[in-house]
N, C-alpha and C positions, 0 to 999 in steps of 0.2 A: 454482437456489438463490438467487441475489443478484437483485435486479431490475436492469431495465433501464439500464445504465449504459454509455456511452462508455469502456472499457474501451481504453489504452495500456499497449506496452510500460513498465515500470517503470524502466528506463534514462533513459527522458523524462521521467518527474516531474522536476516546479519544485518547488527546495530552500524552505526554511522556508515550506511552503503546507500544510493540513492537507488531504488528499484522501484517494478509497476505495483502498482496497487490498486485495487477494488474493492467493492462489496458487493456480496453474488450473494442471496438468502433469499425468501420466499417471495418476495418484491422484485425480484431481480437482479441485473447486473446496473453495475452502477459508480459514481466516482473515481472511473478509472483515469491514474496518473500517478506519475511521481515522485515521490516520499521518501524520506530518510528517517528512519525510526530511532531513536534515543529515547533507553527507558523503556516508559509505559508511552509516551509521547511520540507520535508521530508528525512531524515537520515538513514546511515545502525544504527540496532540497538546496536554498540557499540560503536555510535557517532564523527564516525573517518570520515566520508566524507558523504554528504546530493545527493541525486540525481541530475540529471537535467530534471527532468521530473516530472510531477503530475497524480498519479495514479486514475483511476475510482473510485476503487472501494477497499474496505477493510473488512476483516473477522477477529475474535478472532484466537490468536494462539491456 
């Protein structure tokens, strides 16, 4: 689905950075895009509304 990306657990994202993001689990891959994490909260990255979900997993833009 997503292209080739350096794919980290999401626990490691670096806060106020806008990187890729996914959820990859037993359902599959999925949600892939760009986010800025603050917090426990994950944000689009022009911090106008945070998701309702926590991603797996995160890459460098």
């Amino acid at each position: 689905m997503s292209e080739k990306r350096d794919w980290q657990d999401a626990t490691s994202a670096p806060e106020n950075v806008t990187v890729w993001t996914k959820i990859d689990d037993a359902d599959g891959e999925r949600n892939v895009q760009t986010l800025k994490r603050q917090g426990s909260l994950w944000w689009y990255p022009d911090m106008t509304m945070y998701v309702y979900y926590h991603p797996t997993h995160w890459a460098p833009v």
